[in-house]
Biopython code that builds the backbone (N, CA, C, O; Angstrom):
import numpy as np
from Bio.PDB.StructureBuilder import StructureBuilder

atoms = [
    (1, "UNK", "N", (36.256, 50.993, -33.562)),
    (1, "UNK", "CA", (36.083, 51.642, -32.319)),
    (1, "UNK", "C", (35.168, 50.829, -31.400)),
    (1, "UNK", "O", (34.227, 50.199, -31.882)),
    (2, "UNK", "N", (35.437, 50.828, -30.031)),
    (2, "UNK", "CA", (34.233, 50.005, -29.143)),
    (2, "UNK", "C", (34.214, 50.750, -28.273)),
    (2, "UNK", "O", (34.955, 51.453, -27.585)),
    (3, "UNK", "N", (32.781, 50.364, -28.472)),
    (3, "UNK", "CA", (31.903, 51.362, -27.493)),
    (3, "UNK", "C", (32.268, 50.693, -25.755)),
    (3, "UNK", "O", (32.230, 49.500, -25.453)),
    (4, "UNK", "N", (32.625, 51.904, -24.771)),
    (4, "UNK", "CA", (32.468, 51.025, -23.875)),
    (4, "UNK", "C", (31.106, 51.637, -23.120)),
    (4, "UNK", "O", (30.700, 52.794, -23.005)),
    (5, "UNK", "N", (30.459, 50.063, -22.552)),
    (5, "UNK", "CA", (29.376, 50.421, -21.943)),
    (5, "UNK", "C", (29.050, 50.420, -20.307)),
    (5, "UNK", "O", (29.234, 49.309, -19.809)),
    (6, "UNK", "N", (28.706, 51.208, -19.591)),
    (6, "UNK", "CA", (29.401, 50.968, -18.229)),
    (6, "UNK", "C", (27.798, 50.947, -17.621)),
    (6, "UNK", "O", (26.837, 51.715, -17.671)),
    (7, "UNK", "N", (28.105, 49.516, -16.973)),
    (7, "UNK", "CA", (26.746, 49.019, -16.214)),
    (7, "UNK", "C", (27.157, 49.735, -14.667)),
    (7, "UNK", "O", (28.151, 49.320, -14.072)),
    (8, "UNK", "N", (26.498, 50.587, -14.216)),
    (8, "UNK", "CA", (26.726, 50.406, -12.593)),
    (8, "UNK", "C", (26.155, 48.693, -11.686)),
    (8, "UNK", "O", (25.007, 48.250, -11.728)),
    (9, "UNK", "N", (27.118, 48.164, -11.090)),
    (9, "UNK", "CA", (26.187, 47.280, -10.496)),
    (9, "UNK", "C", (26.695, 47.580, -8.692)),
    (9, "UNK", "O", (27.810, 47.777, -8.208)),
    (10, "UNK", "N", (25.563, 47.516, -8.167)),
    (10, "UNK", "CA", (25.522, 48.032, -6.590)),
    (10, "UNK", "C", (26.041, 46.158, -5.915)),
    (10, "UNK", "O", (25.294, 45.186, -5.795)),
    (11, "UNK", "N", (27.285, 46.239, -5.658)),
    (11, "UNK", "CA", (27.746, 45.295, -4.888)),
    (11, "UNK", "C", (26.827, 44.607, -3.730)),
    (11, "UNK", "O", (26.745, 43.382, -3.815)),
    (12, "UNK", "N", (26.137, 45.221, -2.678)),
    (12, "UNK", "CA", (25.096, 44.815, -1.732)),
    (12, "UNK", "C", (24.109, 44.171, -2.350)),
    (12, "UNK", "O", (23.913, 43.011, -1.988)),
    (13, "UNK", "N", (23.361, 44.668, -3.282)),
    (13, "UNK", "CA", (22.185, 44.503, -4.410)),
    (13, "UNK", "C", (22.334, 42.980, -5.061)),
    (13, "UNK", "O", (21.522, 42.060, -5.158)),
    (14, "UNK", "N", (23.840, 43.124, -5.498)),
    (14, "UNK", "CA", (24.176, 41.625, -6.307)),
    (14, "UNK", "C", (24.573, 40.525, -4.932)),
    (14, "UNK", "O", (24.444, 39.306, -5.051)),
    (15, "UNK", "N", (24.959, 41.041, -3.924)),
    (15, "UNK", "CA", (25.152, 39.884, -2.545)),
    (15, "UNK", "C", (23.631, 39.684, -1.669)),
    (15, "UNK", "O", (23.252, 38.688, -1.053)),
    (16, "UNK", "N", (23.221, 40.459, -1.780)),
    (16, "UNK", "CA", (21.771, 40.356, -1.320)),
    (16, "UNK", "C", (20.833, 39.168, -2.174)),
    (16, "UNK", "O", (20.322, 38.125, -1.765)),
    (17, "UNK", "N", (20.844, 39.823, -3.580)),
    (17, "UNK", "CA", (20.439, 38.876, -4.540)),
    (17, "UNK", "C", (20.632, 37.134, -4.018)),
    (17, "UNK", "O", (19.781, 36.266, -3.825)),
    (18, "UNK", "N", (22.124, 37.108, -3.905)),
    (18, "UNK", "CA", (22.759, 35.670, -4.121)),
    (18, "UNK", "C", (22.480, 35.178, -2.574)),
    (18, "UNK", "O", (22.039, 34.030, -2.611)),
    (19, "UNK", "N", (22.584, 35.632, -1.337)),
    (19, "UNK", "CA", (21.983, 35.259, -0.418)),
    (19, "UNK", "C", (20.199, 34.652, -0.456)),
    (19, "UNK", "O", (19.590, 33.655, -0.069)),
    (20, "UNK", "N", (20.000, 35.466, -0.906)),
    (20, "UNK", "CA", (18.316, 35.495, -0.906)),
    (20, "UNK", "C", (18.064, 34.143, -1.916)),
    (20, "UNK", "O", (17.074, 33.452, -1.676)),
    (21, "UNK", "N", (18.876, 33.803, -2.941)),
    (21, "UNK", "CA", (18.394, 32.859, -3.836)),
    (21, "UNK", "C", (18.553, 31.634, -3.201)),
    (21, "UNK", "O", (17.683, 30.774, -3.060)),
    (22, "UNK", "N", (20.315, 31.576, -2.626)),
    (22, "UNK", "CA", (21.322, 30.648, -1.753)),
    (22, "UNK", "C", (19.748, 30.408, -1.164)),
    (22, "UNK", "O", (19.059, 29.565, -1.737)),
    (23, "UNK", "N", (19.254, 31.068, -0.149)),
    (23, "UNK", "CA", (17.625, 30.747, 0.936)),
    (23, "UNK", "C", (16.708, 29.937, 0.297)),
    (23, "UNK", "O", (16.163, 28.952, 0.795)),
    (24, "UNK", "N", (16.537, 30.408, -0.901)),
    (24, "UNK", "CA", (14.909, 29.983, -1.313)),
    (24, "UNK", "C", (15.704, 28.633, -1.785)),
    (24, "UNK", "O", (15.486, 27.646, -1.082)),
    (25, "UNK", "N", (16.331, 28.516, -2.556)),
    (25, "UNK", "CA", (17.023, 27.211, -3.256)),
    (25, "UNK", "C", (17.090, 26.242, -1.490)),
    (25, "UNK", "O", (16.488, 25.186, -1.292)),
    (26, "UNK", "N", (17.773, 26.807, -0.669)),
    (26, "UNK", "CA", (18.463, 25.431, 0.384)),
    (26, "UNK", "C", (16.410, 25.333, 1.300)),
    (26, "UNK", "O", (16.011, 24.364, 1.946)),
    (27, "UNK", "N", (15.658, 26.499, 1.042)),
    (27, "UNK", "CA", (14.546, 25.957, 1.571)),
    (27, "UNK", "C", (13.511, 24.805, 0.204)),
    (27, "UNK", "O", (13.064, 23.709, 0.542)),
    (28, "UNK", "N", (13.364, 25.247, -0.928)),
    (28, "UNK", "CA", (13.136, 24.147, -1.648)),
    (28, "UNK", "C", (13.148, 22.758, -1.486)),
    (28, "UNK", "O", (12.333, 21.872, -1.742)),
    (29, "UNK", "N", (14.687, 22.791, -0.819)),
    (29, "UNK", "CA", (15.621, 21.555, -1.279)),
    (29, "UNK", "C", (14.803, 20.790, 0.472)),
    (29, "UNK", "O", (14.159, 19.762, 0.680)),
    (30, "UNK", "N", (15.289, 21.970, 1.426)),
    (30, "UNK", "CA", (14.606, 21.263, 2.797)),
    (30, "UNK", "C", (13.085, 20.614, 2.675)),
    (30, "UNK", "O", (12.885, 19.591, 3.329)),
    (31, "UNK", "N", (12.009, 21.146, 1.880)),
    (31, "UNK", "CA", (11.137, 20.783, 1.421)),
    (31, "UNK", "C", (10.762, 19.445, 0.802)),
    (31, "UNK", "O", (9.834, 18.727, 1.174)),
    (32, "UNK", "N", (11.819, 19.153, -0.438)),
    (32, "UNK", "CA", (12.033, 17.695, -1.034)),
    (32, "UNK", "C", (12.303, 16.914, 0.222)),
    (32, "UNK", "O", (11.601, 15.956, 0.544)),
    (33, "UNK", "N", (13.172, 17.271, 0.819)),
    (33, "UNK", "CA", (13.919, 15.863, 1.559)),
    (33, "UNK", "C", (13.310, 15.646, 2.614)),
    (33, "UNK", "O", (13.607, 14.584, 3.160)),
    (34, "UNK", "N", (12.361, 16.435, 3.237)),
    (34, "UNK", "CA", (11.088, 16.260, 4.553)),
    (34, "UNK", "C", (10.053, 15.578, 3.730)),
    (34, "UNK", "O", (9.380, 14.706, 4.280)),
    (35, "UNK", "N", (9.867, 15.833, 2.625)),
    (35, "UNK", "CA", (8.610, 15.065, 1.424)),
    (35, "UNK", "C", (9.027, 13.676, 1.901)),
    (35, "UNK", "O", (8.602, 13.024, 2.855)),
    (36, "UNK", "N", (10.050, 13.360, 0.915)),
    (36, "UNK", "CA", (10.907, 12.011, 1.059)),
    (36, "UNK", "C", (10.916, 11.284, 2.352)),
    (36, "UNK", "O", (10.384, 10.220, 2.669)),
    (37, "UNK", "N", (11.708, 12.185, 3.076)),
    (37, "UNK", "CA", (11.692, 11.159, 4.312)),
    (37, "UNK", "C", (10.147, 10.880, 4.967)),
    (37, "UNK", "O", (9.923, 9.693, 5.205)),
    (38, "UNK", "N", (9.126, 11.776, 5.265)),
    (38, "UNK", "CA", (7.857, 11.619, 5.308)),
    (38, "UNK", "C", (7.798, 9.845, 4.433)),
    (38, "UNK", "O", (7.652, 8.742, 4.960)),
    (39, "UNK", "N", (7.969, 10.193, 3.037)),
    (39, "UNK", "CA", (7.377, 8.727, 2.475)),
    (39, "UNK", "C", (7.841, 7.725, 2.796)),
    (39, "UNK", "O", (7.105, 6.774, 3.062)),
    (40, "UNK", "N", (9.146, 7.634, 2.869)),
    (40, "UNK", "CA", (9.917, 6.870, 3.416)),
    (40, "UNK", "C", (9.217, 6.343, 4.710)),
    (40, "UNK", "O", (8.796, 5.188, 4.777)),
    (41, "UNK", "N", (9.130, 7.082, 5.553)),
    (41, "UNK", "CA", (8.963, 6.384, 7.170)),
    (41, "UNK", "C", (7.552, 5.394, 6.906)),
    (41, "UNK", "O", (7.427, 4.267, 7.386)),
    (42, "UNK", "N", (6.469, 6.124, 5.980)),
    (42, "UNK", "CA", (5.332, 6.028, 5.526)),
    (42, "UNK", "C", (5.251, 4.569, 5.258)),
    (42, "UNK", "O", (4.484, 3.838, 5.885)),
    (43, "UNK", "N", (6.291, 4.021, 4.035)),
    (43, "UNK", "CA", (6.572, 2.965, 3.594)),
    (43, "UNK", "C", (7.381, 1.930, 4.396)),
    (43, "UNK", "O", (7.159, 0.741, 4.169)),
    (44, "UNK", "N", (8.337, 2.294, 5.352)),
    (44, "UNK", "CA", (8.528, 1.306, 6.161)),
    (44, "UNK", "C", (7.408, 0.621, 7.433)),
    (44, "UNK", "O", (7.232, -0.559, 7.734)),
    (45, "UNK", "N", (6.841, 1.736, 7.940)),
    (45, "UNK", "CA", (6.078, 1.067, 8.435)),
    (45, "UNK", "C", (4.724, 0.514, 8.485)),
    (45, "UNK", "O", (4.199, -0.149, 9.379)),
    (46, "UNK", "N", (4.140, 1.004, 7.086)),
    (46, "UNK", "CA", (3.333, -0.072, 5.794)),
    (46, "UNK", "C", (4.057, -1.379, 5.683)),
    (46, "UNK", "O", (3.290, -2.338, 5.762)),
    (47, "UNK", "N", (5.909, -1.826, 5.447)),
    (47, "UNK", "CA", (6.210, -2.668, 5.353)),
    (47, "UNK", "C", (6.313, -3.911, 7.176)),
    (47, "UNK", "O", (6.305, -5.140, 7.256)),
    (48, "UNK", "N", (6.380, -3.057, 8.076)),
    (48, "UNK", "CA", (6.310, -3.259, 9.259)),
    (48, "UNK", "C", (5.029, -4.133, 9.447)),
    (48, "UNK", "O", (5.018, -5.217, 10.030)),
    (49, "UNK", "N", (4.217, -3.670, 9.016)),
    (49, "UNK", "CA", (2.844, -3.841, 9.587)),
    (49, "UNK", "C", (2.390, -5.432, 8.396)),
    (49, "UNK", "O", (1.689, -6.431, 8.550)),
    (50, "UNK", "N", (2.930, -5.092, 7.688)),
    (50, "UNK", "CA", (2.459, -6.523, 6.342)),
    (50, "UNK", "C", (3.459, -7.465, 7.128)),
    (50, "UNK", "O", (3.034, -8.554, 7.515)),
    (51, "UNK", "N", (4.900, -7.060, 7.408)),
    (51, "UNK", "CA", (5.426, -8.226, 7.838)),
    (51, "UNK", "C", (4.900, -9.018, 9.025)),
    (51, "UNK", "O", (4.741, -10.236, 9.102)),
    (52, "UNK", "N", (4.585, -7.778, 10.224)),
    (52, "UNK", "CA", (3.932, -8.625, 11.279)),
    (52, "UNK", "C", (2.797, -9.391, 11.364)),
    (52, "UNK", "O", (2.638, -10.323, 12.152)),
    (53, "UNK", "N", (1.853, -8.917, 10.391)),
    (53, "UNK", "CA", (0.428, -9.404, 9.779)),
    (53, "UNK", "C", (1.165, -10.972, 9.453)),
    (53, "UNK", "O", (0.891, -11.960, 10.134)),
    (54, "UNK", "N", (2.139, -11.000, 8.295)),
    (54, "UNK", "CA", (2.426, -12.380, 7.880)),
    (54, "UNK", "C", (3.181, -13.415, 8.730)),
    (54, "UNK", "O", (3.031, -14.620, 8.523)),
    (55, "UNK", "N", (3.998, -12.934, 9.693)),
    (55, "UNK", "CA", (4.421, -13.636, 10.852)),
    (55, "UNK", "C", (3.305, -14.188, 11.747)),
    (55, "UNK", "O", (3.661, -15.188, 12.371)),
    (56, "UNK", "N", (1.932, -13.752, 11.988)),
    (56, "UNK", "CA", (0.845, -14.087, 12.659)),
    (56, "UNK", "C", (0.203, -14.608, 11.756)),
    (56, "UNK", "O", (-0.904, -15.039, 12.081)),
    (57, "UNK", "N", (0.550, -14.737, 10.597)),
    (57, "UNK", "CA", (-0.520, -15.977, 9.745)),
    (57, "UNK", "C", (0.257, -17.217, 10.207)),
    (57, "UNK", "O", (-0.202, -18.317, 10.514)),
    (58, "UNK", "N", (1.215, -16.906, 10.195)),
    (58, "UNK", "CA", (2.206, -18.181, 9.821)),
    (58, "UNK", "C", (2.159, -18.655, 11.457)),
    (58, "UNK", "O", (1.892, -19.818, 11.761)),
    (59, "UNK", "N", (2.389, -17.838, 12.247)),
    (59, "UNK", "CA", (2.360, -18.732, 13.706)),
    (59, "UNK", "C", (1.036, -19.197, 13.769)),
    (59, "UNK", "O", (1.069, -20.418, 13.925)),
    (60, "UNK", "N", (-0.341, -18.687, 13.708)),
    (60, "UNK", "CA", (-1.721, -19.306, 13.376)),
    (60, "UNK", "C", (-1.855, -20.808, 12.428)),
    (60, "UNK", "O", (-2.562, -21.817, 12.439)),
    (61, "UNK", "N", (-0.965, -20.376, 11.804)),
    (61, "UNK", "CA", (-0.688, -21.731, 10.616)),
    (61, "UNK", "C", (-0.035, -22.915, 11.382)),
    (61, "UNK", "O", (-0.543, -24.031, 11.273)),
    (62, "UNK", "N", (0.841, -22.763, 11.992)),
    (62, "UNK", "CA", (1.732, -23.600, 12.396)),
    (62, "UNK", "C", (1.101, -24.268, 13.894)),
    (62, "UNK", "O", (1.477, -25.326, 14.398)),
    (63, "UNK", "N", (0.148, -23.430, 14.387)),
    (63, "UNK", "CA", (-0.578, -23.808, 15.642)),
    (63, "UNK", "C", (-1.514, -24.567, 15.422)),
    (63, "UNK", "O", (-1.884, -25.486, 16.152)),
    (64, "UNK", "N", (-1.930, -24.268, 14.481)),
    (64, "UNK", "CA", (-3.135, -25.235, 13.222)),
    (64, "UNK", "C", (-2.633, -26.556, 13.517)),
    (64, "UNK", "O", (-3.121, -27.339, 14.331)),
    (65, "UNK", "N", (-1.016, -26.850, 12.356)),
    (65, "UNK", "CA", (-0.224, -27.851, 12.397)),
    (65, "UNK", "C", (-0.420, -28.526, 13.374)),
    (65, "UNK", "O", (-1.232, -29.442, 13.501)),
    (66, "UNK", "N", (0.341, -28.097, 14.151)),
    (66, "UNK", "CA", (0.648, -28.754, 15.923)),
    (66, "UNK", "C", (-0.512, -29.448, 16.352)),
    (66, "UNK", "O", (-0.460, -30.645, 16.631)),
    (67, "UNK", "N", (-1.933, -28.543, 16.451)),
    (67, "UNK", "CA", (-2.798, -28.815, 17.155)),
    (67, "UNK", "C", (-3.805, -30.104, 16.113)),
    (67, "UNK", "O", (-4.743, -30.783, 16.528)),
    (68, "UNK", "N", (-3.219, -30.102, 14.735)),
    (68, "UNK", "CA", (-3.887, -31.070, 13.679)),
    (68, "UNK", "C", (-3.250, -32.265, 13.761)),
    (68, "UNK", "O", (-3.731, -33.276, 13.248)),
    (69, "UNK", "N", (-1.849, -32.260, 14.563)),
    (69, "UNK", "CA", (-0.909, -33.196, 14.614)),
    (69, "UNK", "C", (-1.269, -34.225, 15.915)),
    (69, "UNK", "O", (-1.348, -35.453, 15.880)),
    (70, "UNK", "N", (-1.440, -33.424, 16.939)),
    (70, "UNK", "CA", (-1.686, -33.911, 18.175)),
    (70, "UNK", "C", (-3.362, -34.408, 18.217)),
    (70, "UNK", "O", (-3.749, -35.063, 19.185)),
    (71, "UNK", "N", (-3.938, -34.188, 17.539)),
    (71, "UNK", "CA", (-5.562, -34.430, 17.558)),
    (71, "UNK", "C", (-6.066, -35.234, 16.746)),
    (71, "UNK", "O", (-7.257, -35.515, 16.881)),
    (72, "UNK", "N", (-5.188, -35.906, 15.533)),
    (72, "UNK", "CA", (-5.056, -36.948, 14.714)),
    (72, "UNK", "C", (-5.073, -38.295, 15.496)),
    (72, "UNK", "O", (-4.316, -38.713, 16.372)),
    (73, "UNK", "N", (-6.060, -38.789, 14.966)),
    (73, "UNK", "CA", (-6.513, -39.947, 15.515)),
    (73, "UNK", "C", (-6.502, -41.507, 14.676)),
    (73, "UNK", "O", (-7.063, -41.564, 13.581)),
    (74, "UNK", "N", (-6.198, -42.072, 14.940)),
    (74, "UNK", "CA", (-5.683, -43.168, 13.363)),
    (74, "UNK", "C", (-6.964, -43.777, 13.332)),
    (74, "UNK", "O", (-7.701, -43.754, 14.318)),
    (75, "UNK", "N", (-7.199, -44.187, 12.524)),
    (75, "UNK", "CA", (-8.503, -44.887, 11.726)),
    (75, "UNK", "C", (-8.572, -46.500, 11.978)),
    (75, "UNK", "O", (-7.963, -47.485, 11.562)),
    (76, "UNK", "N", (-9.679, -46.229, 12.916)),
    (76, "UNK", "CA", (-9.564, -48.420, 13.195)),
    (76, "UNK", "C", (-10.820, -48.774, 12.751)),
    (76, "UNK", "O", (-11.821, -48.064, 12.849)),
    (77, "UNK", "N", (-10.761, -49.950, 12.230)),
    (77, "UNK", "CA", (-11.735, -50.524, 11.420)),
    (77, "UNK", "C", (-12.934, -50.885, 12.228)),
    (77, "UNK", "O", (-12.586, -51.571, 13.190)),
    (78, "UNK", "N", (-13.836, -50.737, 12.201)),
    (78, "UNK", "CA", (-14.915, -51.109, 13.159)),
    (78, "UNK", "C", (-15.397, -52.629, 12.516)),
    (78, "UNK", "O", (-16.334, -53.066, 13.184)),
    (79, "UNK", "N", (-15.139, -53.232, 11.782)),
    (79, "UNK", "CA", (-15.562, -54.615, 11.107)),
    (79, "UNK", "C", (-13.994, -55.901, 10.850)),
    (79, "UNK", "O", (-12.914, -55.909, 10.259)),
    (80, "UNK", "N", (-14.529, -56.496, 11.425)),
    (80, "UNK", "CA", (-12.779, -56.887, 10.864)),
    (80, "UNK", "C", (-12.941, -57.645, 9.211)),
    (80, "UNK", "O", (-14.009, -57.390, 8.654)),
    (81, "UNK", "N", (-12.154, -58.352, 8.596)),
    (81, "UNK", "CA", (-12.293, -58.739, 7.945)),
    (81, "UNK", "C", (-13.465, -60.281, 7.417)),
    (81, "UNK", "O", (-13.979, -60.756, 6.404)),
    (82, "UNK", "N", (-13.379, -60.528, 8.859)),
    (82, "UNK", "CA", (-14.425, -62.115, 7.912)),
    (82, "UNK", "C", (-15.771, -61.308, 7.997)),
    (82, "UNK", "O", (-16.732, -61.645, 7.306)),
    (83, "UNK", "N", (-15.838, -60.005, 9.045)),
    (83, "UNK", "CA", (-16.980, -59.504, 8.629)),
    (83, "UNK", "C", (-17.800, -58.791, 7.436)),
    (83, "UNK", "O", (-18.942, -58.609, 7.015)),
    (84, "UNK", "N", (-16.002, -58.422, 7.095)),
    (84, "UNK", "CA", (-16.610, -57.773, 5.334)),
    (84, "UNK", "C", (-16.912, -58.931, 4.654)),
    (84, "UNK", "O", (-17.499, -58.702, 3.597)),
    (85, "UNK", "N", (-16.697, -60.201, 4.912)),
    (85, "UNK", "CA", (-16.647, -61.336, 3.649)),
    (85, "UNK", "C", (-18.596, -61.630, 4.181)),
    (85, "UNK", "O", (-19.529, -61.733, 3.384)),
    (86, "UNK", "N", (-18.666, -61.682, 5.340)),
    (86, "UNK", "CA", (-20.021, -61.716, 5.455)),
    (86, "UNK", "C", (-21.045, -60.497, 4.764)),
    (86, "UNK", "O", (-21.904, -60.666, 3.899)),
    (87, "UNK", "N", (-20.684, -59.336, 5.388)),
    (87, "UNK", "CA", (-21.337, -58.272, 4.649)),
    (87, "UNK", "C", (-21.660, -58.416, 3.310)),
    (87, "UNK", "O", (-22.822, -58.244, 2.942)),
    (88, "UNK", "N", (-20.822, -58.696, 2.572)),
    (88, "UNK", "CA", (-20.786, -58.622, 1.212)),
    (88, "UNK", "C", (-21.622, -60.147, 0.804)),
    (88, "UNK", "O", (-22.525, -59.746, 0.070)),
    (89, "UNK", "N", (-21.736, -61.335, 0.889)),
    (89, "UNK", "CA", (-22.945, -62.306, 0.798)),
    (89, "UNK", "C", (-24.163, -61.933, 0.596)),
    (89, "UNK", "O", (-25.064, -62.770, 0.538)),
]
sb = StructureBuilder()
sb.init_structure("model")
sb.init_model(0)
sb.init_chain("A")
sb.init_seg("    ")
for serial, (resi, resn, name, xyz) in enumerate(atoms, 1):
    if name == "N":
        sb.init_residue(resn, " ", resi, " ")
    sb.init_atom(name, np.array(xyz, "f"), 0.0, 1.0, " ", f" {name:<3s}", serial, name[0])
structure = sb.get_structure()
């Protein structure tokens, strides 16, 4: 023999339920992905800021160059040679 057992369930009660969860679940979820994108933006323009930092080493560097290039002066002997042979006597 089986028993039958009869649950009343209030139709509104169980759609109410599933709305209300459907909410909290899709606000959760809005929560994660504002987290995220927050870090995200966070981290690009942390990466923004290192890149431009290293582009201004490097043009500083290279102005260095230029200006070490143009200011190079060649090395002339102030003695010529029979003077070193004297010096050294």
């Amino acid at each position: 023999m089986i028993m039958l057992i009869t649950i009343p369930v209030n139709l509104f009660l169980l759609g109410g339920a599933l709305v209300v969860s459907f909410l909290i679940g899709f606000m959760i979820r809005s929560a994660e992905l504002a987290k995220s994108k927050r870090k995200v933006a966070s981290l690009e323009s942390e990466m923004v800021s290192n890149h431009a930092e290293i582009l201004n080493l490097q043009r500083e560097k290279a102005q260095l160059e230029k200006k070490s290039k143009i200011d190079s002066i060649p090395v002339i002997p102030m003695t010529s040679q029979k003077d070193d042979k004297n010096v050294a006597r």
